[in-house]
C-alpha positions as CSV (number, residue, x, y, z in Angstrom):
1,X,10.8,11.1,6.1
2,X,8.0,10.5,3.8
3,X,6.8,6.8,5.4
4,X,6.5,6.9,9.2
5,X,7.1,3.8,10.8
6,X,4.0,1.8,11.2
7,X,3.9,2.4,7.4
8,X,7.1,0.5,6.9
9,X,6.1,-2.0,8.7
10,X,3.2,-3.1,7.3
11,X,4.7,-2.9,4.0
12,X,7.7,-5.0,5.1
13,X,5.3,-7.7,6.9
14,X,3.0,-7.9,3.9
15,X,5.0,-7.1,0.9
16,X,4.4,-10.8,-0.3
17,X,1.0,-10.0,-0.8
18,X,2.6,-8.2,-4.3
19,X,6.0,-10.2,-4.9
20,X,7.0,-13.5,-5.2
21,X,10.5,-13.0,-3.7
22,X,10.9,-9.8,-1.2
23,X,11.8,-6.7,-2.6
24,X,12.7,-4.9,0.8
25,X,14.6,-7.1,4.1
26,X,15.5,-4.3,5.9
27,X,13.6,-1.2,7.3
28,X,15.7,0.9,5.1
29,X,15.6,-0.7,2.4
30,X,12.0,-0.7,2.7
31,X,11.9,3.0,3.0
32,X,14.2,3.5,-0.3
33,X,11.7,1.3,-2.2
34,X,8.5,2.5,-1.1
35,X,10.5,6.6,-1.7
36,X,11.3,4.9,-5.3
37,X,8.2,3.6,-6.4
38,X,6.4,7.2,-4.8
39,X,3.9,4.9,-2.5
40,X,0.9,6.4,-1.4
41,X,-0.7,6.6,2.0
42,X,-4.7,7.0,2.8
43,X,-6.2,7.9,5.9
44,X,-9.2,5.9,4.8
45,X,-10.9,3.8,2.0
46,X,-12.7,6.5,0.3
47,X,-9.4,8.2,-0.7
48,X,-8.1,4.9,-1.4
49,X,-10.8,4.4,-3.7
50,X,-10.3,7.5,-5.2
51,X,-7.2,7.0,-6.0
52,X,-7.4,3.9,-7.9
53,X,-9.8,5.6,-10.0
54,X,-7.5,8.0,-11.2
55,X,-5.2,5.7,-11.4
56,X,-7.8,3.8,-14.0
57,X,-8.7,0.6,-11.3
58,X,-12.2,-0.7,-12.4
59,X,-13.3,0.0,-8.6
60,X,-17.0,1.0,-8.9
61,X,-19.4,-0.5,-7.3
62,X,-16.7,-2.7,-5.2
63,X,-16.8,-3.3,-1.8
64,X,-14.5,-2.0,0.2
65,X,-13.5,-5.1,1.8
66,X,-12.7,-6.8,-1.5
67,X,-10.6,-3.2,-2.1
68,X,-8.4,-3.6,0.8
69,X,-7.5,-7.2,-0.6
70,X,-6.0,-6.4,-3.6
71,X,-2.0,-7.0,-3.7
72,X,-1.6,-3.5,-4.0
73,X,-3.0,-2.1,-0.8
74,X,-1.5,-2.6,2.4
75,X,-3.2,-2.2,5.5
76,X,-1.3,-0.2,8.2
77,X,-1.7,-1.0,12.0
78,X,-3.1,2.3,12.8
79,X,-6.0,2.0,10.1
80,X,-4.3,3.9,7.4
81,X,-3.9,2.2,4.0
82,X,-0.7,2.1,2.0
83,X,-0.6,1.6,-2.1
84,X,2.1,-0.1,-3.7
85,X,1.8,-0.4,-8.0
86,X,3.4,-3.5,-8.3
C-alpha cells in the first residue's frame, strides 16, 4: 500500500479544503483516489517546497506556514505533508 493510514485520514478529514463536494467517503475509496491522482507524501516542508517548484508553484520566498495552507497540501497527524493537484 502506497498511503499508510494516517495519510488517508487526513486526506479524507480535509479533502474539502480542495473540492466543493467530497471526492472520497470511504477509506477505500480514499485510497483509490489518492493511488489515481499519484499523491505525494513529504516528510517535511522543504521537500514539499521542492516539489511544488518542480511542479512550476510560484513558492519562493513563501512562508512556509502560508505553504501548508494551500488547498493542495494536507497536513498528516504525524507531521508529514500530503499533496493533492486538484
Amino acid at each position: 500500500m502506497k498511503y499508510d493510514e494516517a495519510v488517508i485520514n487526513a486526506f479524507l478529514e480535509q479533502q474539502s479544503k480542495l473540492f466543493r463536494e467530497p471526492v472520497a467517503e470511504t477509506y477505500e475509496e480514499a485510497e483509490e483516489y489518492l493511488a489515481g491522482v499519484d499523491a505525494a507524501v513529504f516528510d517535511d516542508v522543504k521537500k514539499l517546497l521542492e516539489y511544488m517548484d518542480r511542479l512550476g508553484y510560484d513558492v519562493t520566498g513563501v512562508p512556509e506556514e502560508d505553504v501548508i495552507d494551500e488547498a493542495e497540501v494536507f497536513e498528516v497527524s504525524d507531521g508529514r505533508y500530503l499533496f493533492v493537484e486538484g
